[in-house]
N, C-alpha and C positions, 0 to 999 in steps of 0.2 A: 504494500500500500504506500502510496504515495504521499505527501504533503500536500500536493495540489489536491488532491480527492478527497483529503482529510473532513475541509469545510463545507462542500458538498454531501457527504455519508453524514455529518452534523445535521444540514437541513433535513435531507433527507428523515433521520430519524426523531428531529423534532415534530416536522409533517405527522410521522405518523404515529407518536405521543397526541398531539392537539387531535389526528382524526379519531382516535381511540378517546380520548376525553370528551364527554356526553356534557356539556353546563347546560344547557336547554333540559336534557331530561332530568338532571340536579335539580334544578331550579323548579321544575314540575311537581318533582317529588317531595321535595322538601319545606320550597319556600313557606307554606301555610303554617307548620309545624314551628318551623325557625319564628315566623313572627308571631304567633302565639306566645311560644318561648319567651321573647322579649321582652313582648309586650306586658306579662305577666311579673319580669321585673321592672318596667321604667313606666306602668301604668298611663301608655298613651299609646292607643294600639296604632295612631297615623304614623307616629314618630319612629315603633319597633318597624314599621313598612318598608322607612327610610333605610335603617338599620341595619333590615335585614338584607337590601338589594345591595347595600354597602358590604356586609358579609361575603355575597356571590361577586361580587366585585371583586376582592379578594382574593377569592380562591381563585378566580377567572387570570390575576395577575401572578397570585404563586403557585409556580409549577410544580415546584417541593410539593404540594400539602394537594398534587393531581394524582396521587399514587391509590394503594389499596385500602387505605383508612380514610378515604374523602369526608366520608358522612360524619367520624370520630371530630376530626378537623371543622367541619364546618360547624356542630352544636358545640364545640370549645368555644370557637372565636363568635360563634352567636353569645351565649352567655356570654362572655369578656364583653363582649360588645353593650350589651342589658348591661351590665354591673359596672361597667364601665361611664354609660350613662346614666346611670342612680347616681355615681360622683360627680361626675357633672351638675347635675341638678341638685344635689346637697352642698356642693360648694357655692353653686349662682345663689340658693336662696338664703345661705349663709350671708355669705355679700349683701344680696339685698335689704336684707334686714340689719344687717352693720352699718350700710348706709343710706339706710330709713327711705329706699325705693319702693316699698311695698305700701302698694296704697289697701286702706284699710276698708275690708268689702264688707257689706252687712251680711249678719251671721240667716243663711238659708232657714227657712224653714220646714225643715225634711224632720221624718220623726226621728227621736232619739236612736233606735237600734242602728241606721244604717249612718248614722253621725260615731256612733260609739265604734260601728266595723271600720269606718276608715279611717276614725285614729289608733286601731290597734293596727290596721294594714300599715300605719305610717310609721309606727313601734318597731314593726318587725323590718321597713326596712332599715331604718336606720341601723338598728342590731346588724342586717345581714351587710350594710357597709362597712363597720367596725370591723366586722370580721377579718381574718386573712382571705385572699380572693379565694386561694383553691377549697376552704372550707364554705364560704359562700357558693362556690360554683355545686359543691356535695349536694346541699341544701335545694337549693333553685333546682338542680335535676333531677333530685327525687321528689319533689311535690307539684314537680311539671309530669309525674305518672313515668319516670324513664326506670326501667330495671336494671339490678345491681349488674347488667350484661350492659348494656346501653351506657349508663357511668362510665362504668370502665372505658369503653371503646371512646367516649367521648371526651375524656382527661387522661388519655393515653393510660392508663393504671394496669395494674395486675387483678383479676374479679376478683380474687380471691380476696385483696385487700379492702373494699369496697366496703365491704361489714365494719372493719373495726376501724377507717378512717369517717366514713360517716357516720358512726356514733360520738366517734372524738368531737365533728365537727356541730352534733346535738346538746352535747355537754357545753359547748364553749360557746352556745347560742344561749343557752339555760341560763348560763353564766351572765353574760355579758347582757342578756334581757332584764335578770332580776337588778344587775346593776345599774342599767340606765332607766327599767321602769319602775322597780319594784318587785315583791310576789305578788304574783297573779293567777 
């Protein structure tokens, strides 16, 4: 083999990496789930939309992560991407309120239970920002219905580990809830 034919065989077998890479049939399968996913941490399902097409975006750009674990890779960086922008928005409305931009809305008149749900929803995320991200990531993908198979594959892990790193990451929700709300 030549030098001259070297960058040629290159093309060549990038061609047919990109023709073996399906992102349309990705995209099909997946996208609904992914923004569910998100939307479920950053509680604005327009914005997980955005998120999520930025996810496939993504993958579309790294060809590393075009391999046999696609799907693993893509609910990683979807969650990253959710938890990601929960800090976002706990840092802007931190700001905000540090420098008295938040203008002061009159308090709805909704009944109490679904007033009382979204300040416990707002409890736990803050807890699940506190956290370290991969114990938040535990969390967010077991109560989005993903099995200790699904876990695994989508934080790279071993299954086998999966039990005893997501209880660690129970206790230091427990933890870190009772700290910043109280028992409850």
């Amino acid at each position: 083999m030549s030098i001259v034919n070297a960058p040629g065989e290159a093309l060549a077998e990038m061609n047919a990496r990109e023709a073996q890479f399906d992102i349309d049939g990705l995209f099909r399968a997946h996208y609904r789930r992914v923004a569910r996913m998100i939307a479920r941490v950053v509680r604005d399902p327009a914005r997980a939309e955005d998120l999520a097409v930025e996810v496939f975006s993504k993958l579309w750009h790294n060809s590393g992560a075009q391999g046999d674990h696609v799907e693993g890779w893509l609910y990683r960086v979807a969650l990253r991407a959710g938890l990601d922008e929960l800090r976002r928005q706990s840092r802007r409305a931190r700001y905000e309120r540090l420098l008295s931009f938040v203008r002061a809305t009159p308090s709805p008149s909704t009944p109490e239970q679904p007033h009382s749900a979204a300040e416990q929803q707002e409890r736990v995320r803050s807890v699940l920002n506190a956290l370290p991200q991969r114990q938040a990531e535990f969390l967010v993908l077991r109560s989005h219905g993903f099995s200790y198979d699904e876990v695994a594959l989508t934080l790279n892990i071993n299954p086998s580990s999966v039990g005893t790193l997501l209880s660690r990451a129970q206790q230091s929700f427990r933890e870190e809830f009772i700290k910043r709300c109280g028992q409850e």
